[in-house]
N, CA and C atoms of all chains as a GROMACS GRO file, in nm:
protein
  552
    1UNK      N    1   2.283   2.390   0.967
    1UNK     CA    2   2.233   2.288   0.874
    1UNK      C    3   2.204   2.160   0.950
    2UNK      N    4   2.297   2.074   1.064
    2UNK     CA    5   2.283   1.994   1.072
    2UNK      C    6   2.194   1.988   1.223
    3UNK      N    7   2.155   2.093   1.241
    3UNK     CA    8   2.040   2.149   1.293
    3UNK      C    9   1.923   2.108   1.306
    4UNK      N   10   1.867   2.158   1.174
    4UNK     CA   11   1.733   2.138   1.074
    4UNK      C   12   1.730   1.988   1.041
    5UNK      N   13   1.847   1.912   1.030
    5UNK     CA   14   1.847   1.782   0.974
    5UNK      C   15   1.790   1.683   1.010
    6UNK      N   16   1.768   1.719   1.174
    6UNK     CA   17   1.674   1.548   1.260
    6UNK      C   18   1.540   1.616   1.223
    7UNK      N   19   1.516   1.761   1.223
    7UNK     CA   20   1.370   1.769   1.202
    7UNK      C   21   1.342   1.750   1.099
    8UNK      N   22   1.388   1.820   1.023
    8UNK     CA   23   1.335   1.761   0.824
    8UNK      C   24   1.316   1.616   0.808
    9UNK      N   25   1.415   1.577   0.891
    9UNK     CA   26   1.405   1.395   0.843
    9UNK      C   27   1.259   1.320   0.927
   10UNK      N   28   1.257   1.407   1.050
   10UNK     CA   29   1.100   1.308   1.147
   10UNK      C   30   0.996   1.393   1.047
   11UNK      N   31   0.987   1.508   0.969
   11UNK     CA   32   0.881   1.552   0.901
   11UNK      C   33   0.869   1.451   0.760
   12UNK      N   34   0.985   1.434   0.700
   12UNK     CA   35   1.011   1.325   0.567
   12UNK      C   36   0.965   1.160   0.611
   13UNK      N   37   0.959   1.107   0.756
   13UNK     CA   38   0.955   0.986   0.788
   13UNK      C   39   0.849   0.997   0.819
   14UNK      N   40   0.770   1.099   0.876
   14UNK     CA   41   0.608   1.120   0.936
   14UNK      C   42   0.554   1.054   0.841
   15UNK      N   43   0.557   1.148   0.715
   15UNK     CA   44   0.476   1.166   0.611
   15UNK      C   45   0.520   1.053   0.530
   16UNK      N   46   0.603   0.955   0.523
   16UNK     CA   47   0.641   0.847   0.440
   16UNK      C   48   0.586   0.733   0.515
   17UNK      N   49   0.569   0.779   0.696
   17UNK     CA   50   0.516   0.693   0.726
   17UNK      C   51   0.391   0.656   0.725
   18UNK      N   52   0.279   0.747   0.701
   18UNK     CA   53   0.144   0.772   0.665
   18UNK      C   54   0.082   0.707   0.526
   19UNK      N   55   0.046   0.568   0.556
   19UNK     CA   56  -0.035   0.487   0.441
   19UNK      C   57  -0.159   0.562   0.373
   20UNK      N   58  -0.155   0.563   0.241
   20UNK     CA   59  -0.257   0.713   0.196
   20UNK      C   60  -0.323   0.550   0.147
   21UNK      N   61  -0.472   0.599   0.146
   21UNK     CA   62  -0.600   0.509   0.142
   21UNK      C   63  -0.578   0.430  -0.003
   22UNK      N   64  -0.506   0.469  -0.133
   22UNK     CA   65  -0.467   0.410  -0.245
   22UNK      C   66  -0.379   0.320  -0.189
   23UNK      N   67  -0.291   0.398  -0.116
   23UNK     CA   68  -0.212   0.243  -0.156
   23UNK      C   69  -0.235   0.128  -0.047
   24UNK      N   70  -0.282   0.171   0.037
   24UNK     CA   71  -0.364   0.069   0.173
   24UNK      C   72  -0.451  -0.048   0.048
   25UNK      N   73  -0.562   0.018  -0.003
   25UNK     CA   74  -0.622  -0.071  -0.110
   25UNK      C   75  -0.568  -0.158  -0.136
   26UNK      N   76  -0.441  -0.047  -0.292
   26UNK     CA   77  -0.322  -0.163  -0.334
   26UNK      C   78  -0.309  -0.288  -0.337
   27UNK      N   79  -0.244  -0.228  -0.174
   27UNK     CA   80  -0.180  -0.362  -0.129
   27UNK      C   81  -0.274  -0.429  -0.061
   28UNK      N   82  -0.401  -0.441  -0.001
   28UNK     CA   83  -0.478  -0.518   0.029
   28UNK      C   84  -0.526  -0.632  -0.123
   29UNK      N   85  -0.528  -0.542  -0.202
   29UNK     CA   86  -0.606  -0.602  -0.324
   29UNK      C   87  -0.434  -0.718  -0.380
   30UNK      N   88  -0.348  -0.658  -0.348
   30UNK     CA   89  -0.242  -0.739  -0.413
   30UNK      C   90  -0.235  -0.866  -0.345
   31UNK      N   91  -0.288  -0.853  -0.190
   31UNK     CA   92  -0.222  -0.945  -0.095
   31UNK      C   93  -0.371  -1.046  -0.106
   32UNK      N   94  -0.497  -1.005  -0.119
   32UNK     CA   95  -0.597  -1.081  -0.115
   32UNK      C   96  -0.611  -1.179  -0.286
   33UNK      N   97  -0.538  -1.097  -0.444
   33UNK     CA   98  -0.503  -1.211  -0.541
   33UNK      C   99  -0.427  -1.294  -0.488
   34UNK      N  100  -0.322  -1.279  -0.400
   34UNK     CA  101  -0.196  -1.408  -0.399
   34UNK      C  102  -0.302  -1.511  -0.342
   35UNK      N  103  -0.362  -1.465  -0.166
   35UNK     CA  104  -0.416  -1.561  -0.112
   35UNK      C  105  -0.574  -1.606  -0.203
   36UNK      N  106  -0.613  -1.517  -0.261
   36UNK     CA  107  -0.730  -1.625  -0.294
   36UNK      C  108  -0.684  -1.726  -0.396
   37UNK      N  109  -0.583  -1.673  -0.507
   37UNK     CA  110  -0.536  -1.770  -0.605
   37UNK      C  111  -0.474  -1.913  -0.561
   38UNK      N  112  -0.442  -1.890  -0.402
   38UNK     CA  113  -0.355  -2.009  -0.324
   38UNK      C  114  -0.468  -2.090  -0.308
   39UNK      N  115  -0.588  -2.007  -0.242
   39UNK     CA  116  -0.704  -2.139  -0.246
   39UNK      C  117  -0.774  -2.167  -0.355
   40UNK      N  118  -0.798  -2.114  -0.450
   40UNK     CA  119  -0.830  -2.160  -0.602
   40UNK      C  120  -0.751  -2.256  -0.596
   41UNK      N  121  -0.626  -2.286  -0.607
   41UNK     CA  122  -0.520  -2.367  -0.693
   41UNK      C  123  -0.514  -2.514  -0.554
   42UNK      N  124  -0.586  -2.487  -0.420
   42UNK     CA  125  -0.612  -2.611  -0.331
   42UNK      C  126  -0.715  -2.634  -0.354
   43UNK      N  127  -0.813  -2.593  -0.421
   43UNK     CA  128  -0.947  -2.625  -0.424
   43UNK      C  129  -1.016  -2.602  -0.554
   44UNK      N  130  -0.986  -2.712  -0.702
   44UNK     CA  131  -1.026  -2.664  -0.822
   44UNK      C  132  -1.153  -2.745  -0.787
   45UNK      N  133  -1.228  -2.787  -0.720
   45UNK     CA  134  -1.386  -2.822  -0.720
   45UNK      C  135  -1.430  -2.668  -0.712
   46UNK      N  136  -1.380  -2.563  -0.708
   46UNK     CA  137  -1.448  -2.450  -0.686
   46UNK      C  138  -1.469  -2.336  -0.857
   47UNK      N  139  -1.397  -2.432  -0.881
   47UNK     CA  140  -1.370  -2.362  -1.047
   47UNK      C  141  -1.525  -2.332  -1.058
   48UNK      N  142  -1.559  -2.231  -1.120
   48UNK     CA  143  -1.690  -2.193  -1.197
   48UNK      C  144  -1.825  -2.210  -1.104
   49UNK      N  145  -1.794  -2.221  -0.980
   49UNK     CA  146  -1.892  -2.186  -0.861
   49UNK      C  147  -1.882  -2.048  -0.807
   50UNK      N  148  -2.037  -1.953  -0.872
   50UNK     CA  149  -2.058  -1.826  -0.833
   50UNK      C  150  -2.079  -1.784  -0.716
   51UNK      N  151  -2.159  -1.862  -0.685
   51UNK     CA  152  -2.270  -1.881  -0.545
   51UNK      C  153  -2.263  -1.968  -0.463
   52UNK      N  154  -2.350  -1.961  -0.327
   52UNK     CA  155  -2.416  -2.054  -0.269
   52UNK      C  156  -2.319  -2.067  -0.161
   53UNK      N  157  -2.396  -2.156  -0.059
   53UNK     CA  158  -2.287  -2.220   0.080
   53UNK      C  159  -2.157  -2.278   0.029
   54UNK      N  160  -2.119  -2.283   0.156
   54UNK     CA  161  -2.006  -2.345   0.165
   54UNK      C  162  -1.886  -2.273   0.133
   55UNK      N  163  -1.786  -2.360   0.123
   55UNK     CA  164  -1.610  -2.312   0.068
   55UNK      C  165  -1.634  -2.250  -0.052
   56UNK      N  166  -1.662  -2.292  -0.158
   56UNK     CA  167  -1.698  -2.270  -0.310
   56UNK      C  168  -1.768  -2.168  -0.323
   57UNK      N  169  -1.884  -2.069  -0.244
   57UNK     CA  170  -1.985  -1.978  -0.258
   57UNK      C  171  -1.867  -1.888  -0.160
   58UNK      N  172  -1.826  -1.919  -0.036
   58UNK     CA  173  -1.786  -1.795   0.035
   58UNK      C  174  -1.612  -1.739  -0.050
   59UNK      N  175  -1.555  -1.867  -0.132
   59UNK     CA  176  -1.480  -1.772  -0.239
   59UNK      C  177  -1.495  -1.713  -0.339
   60UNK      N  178  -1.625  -1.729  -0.386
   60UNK     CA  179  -1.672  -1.699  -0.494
   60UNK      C  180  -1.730  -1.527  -0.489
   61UNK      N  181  -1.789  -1.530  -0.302
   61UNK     CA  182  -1.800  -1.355  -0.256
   61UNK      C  183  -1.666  -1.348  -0.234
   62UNK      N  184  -1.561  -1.373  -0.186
   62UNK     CA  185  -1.459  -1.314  -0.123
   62UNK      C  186  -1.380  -1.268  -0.291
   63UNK      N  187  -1.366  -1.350  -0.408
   63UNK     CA  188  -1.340  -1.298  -0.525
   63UNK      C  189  -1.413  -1.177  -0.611
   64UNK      N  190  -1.501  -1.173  -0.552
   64UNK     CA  191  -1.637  -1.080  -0.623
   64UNK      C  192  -1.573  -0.960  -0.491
   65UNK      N  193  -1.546  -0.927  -0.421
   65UNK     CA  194  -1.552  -0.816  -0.320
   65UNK      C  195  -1.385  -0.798  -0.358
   66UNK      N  196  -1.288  -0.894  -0.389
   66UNK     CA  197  -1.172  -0.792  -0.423
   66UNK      C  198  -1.190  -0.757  -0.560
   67UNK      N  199  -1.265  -0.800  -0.679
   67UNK     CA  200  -1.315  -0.730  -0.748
   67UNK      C  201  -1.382  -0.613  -0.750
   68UNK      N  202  -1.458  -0.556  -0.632
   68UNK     CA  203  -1.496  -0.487  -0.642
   68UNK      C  204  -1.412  -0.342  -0.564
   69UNK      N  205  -1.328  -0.402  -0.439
   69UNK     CA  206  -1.202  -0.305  -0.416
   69UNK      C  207  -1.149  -0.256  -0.536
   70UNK      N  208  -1.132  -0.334  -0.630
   70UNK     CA  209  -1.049  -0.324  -0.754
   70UNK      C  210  -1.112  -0.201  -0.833
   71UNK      N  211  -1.232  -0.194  -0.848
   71UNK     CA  212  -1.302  -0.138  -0.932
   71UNK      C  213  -1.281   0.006  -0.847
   72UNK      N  214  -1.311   0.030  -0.681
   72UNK     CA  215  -1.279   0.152  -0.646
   72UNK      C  216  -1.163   0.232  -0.642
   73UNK      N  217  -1.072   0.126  -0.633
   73UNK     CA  218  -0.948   0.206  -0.654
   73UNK      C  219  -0.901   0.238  -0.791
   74UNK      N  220  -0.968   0.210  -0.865
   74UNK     CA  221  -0.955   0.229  -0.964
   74UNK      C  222  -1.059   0.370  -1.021
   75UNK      N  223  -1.146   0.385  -1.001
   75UNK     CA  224  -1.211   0.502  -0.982
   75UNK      C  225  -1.174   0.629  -0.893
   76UNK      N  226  -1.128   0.571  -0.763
   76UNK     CA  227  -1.030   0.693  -0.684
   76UNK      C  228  -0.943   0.730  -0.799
   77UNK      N  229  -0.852   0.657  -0.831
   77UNK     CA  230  -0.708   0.652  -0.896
   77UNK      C  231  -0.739   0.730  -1.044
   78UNK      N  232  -0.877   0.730  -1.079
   78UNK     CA  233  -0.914   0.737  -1.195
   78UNK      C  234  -0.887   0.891  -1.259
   79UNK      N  235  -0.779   0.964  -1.270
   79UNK     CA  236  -0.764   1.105  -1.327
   79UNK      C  237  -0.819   1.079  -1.528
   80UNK      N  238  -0.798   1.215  -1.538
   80UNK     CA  239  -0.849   1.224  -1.670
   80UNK      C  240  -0.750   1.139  -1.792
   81UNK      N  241  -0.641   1.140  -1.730
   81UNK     CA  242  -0.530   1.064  -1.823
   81UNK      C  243  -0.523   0.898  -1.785
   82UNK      N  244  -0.560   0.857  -1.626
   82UNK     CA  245  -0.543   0.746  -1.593
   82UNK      C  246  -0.590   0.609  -1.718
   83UNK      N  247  -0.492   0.553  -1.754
   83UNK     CA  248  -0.507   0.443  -1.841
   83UNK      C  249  -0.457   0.457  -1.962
   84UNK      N  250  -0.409   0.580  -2.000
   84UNK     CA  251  -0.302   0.596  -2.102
   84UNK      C  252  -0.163   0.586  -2.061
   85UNK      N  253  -0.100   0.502  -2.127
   85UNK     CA  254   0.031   0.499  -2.110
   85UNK      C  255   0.119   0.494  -2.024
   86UNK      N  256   0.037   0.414  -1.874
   86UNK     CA  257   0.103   0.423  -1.729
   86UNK      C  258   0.030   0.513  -1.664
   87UNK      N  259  -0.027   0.606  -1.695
   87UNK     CA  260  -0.016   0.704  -1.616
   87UNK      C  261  -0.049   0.684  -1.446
   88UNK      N  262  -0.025   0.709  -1.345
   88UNK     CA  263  -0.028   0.649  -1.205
   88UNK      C  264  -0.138   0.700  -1.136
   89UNK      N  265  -0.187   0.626  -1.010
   89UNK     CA  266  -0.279   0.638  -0.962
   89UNK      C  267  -0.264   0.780  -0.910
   90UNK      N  268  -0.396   0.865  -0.963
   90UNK     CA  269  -0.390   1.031  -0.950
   90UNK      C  270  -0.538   1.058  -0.883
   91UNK      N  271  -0.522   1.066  -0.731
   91UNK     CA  272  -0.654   1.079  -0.623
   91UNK      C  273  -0.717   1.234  -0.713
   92UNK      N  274  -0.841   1.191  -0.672
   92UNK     CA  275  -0.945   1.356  -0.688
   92UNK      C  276  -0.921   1.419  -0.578
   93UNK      N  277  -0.936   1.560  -0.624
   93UNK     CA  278  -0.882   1.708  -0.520
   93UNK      C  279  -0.949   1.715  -0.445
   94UNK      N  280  -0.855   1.727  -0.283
   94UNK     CA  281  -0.970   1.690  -0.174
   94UNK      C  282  -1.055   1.847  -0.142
   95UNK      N  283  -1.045   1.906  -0.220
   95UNK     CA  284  -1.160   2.006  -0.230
   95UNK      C  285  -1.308   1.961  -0.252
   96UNK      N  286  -1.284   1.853  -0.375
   96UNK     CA  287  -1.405   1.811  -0.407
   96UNK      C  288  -1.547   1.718  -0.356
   97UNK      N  289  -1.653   1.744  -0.364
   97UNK     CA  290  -1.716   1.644  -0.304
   97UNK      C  291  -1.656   1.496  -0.383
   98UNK      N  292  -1.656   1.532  -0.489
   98UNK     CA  293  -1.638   1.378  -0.555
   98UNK      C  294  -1.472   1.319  -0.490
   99UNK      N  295  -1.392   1.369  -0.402
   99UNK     CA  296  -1.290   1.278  -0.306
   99UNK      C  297  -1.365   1.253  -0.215
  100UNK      N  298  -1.461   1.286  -0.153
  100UNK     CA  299  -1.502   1.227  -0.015
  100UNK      C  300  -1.579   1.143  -0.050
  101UNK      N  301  -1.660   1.130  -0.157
  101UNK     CA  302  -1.748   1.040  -0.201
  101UNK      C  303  -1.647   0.877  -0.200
  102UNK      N  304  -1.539   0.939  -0.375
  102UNK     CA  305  -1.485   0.794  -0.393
  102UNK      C  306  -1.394   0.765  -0.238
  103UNK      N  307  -1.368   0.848  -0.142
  103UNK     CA  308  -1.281   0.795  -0.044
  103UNK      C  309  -1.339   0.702   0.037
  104UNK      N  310  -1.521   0.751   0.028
  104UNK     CA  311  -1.519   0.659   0.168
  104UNK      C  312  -1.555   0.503   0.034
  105UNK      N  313  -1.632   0.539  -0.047
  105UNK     CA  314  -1.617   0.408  -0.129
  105UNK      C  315  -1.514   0.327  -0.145
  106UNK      N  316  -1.394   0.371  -0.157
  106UNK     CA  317  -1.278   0.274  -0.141
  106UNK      C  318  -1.268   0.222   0.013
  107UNK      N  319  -1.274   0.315   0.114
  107UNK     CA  320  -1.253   0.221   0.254
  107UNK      C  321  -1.342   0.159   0.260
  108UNK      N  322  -1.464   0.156   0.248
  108UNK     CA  323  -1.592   0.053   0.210
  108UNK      C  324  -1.515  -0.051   0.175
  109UNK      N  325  -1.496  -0.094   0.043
  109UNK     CA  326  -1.447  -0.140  -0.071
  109UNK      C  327  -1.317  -0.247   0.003
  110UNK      N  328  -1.248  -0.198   0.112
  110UNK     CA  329  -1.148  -0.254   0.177
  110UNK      C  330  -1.167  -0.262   0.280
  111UNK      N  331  -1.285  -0.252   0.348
  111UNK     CA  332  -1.322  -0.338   0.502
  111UNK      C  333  -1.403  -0.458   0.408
  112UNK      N  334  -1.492  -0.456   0.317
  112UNK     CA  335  -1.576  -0.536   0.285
  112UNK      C  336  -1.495  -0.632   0.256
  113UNK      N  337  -1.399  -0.609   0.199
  113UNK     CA  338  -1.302  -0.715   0.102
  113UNK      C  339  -1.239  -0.809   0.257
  114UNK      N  340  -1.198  -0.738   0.351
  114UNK     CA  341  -1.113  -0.775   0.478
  114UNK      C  342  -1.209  -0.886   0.494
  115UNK      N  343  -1.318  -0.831   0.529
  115UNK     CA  344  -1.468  -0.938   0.579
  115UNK      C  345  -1.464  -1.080   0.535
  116UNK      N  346  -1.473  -1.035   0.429
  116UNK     CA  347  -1.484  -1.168   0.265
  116UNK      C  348  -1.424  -1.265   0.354
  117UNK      N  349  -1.261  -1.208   0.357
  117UNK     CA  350  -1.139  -1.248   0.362
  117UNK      C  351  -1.187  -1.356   0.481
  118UNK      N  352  -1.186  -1.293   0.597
  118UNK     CA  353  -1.254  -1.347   0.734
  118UNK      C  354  -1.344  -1.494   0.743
  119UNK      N  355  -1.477  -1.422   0.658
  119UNK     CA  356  -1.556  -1.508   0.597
  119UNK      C  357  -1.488  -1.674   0.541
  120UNK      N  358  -1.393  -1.618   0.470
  120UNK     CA  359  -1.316  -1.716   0.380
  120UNK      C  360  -1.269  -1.836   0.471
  121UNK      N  361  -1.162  -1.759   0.535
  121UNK     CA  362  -1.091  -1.818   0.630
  121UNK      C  363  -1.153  -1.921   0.761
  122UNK      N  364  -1.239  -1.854   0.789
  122UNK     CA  365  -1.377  -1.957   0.833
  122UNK      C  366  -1.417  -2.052   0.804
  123UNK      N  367  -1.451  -2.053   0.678
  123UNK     CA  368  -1.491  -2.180   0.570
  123UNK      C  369  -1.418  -2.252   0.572
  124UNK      N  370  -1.267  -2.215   0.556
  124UNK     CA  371  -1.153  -2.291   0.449
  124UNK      C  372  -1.101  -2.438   0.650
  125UNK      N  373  -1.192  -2.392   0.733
  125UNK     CA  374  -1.143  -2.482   0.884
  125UNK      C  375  -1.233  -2.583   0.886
  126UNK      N  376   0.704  -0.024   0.551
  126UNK     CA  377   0.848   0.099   0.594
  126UNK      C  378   0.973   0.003   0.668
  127UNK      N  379   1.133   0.056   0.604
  127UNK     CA  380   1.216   0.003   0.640
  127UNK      C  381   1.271   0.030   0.778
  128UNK      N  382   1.161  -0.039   0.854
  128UNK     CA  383   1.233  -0.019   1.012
  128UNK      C  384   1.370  -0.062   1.043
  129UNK      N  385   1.416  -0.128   1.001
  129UNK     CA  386   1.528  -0.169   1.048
  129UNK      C  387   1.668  -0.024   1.003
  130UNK      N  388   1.640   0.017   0.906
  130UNK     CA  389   1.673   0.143   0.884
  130UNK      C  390   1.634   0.253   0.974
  131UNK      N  391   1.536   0.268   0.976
  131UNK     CA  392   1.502   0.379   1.042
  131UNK      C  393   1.603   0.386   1.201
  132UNK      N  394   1.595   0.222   1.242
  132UNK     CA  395   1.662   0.231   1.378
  132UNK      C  396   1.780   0.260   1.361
  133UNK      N  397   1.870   0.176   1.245
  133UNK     CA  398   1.992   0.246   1.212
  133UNK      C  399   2.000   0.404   1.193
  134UNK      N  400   1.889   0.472   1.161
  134UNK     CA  401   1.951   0.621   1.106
  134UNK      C  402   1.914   0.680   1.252
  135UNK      N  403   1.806   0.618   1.322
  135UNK     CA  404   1.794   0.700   1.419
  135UNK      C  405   1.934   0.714   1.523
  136UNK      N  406   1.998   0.571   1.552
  136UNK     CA  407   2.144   0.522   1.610
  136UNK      C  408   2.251   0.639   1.575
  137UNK      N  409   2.265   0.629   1.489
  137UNK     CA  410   2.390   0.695   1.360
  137UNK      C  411   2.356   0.856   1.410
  138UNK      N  412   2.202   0.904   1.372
  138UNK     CA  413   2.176   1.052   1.394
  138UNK      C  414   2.250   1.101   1.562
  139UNK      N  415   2.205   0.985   1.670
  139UNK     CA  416   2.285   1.032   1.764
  139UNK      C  417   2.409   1.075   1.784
  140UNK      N  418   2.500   0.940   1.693
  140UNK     CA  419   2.615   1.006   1.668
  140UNK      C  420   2.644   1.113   1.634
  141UNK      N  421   2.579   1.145   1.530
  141UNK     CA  422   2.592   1.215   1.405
  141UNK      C  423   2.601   1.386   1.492
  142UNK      N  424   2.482   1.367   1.619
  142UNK     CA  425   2.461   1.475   1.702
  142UNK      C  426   2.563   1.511   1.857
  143UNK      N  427   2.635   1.434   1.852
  143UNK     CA  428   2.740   1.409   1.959
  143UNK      C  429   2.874   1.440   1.906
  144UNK      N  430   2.910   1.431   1.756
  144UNK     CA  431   2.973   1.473   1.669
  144UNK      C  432   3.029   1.606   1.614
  145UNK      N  433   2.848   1.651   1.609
  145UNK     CA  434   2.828   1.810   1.576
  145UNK      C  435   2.903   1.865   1.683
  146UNK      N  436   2.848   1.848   1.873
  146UNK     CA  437   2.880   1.924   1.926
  146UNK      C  438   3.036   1.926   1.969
  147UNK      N  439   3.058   1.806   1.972
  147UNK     CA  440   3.201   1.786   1.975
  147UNK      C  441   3.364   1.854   1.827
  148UNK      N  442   3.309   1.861   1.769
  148UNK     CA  443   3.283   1.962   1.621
  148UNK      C  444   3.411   1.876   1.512
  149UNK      N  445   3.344   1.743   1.549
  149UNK     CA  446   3.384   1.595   1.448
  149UNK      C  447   3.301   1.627   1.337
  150UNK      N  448   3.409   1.544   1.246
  150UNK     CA  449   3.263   1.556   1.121
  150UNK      C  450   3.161   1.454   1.127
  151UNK      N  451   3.094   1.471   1.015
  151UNK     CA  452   2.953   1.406   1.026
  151UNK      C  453   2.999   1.260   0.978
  152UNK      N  454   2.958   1.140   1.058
  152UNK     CA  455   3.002   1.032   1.053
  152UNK      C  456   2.936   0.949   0.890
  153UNK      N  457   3.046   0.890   0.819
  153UNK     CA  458   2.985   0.857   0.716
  153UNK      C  459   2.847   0.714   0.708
  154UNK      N  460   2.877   0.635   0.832
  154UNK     CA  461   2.775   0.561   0.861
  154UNK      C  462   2.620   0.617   0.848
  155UNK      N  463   2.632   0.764   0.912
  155UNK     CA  464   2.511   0.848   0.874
  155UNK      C  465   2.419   0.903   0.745
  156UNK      N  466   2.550   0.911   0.660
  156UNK     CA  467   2.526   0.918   0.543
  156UNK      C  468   2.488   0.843   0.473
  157UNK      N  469   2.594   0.729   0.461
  157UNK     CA  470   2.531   0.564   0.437
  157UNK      C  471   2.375   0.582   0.452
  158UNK      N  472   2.337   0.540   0.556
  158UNK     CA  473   2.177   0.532   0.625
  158UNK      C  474   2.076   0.613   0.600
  159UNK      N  475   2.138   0.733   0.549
  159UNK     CA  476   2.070   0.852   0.493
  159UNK      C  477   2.009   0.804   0.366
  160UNK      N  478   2.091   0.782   0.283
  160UNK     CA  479   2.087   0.707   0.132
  160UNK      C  480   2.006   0.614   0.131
  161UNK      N  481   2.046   0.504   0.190
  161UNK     CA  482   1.994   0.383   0.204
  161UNK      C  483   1.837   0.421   0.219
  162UNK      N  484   1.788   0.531   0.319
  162UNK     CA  485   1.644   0.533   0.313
  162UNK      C  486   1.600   0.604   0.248
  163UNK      N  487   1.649   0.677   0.183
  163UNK     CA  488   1.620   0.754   0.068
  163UNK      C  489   1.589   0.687  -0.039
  164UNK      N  490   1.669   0.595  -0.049
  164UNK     CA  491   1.636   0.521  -0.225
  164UNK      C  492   1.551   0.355  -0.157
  165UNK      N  493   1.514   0.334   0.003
  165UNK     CA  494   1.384   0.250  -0.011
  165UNK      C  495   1.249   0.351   0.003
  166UNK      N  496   1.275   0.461   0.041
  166UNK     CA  497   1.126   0.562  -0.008
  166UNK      C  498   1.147   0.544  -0.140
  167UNK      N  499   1.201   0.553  -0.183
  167UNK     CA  500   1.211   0.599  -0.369
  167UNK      C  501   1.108   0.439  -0.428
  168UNK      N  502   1.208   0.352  -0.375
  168UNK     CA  503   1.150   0.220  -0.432
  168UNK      C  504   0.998   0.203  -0.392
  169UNK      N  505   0.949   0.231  -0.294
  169UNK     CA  506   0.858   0.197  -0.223
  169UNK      C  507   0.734   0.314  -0.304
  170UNK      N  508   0.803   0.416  -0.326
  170UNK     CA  509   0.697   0.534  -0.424
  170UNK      C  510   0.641   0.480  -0.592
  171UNK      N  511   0.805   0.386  -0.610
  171UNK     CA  512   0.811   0.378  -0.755
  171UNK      C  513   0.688   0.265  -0.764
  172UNK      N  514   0.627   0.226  -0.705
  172UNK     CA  515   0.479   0.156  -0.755
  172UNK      C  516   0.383   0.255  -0.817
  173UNK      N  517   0.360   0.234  -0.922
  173UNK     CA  518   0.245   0.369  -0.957
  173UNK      C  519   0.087   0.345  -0.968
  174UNK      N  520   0.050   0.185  -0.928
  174UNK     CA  521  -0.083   0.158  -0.957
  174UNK      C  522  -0.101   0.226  -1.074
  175UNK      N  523  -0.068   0.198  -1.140
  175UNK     CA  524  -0.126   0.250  -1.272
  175UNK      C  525  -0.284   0.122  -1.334
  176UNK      N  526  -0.371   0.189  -1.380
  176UNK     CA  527  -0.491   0.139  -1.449
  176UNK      C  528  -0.442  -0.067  -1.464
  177UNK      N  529  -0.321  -0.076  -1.506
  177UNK     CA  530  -0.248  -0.170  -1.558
  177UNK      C  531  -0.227  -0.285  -1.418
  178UNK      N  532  -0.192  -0.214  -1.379
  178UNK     CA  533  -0.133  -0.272  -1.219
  178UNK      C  534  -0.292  -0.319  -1.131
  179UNK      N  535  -0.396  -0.225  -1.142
  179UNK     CA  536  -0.501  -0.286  -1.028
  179UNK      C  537  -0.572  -0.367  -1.148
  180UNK      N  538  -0.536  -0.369  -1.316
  180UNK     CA  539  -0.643  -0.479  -1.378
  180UNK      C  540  -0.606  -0.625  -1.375
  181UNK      N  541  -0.456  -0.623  -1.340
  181UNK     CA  542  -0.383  -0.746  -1.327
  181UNK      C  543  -0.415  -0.841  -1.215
  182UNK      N  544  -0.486  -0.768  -1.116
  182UNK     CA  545  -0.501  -0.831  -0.993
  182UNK      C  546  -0.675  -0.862  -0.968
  183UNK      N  547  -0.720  -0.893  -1.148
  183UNK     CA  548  -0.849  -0.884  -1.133
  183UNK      C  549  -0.851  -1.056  -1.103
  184UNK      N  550  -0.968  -1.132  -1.102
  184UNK     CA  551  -0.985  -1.247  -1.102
  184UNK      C  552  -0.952  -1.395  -0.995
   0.00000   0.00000   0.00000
């Protein structure tokens, strides 16, 4: 038994250690509300600016692109039950074309958002 | 991931394997550490992104 035990555990830590593309999103999308809401709340001249140059236009894409992470992981995540009652983010079967489709759309979805981010951070000097 | 665990269980497993052959029992520190990362996988799973969770982080 105590044999099997270091290997079961580096096969249990492999695989726990392996960030699956949902929750990479996730937490990109969790970590890019805190920071954009931090510069919203230093910068209310930006309130209700969609567009255009500057600080005010490049948060206004960098809010519009974790919106739109949002929207893919949410479509990955999207099973037939997803949105009743909790139900948890449930990936499409990687048999299907439609996982390779929404997969690479979500890593899309979360380099673009990274960019924004970049973009942002640029501005905000 | 709880590295700082992991280094503990990896520490402890040595014991734990110096133990075996020596034919001590299995040190409870090991066990401890066992647990301990067991229930921060658990915590760390128990996020479910649910529909609820990625609409909250709209705006």
């Amino acid at each position: 038994m105590l044999f099997f035990f270091p290997w079961s555990l580096a096969v249990c830590l492999f695989i726990a250690g392996c960030p699956k593309v949902e929750r990479t999103a996730y937490l990109t999308a969790t970590g890019a509300k805190a920071f954009l809401d931090s510069v919203k709340s230093a910068h209310p001249e930006c309130s209700g600016v969609l567009a255009g140059p500057g600080l005010c236009g490049t948060l206004a894409r960098a809010t519009a692109a974790k919106d739109l992470l949002i929207d893919a992981g949410e479509v990955y995540c999207g099973s037939r039950d997803f949105g009743h009652g909790g139900i948890p983010c449930t990936p499409p079967d990687k048999k299907t074309t439609a996982y390779q489709i929404a997969y690479d759309k979500l890593s899309s979805a979360v380099t673009a958002y990274k960019q924004a981010e970049i973009d942002l951070k640029g501005a905000m000097k | 991931m709880p590295y700082e665990m992991l280094l503990s269980l990896g520490f402890n497993l040595g014991k734990a394997l110096v133990a075996h052959f020596t034919k001590a029992e299995l040190p409870q520190e090991l066990i401890d550490a066992a647990k301990n990362l067991v229930d921060a996988i658990d915590k760390h799973a128990k996020d479910r992104m649910t529909l609820e969770d990625w609409e909250a982080l709209r705006g």
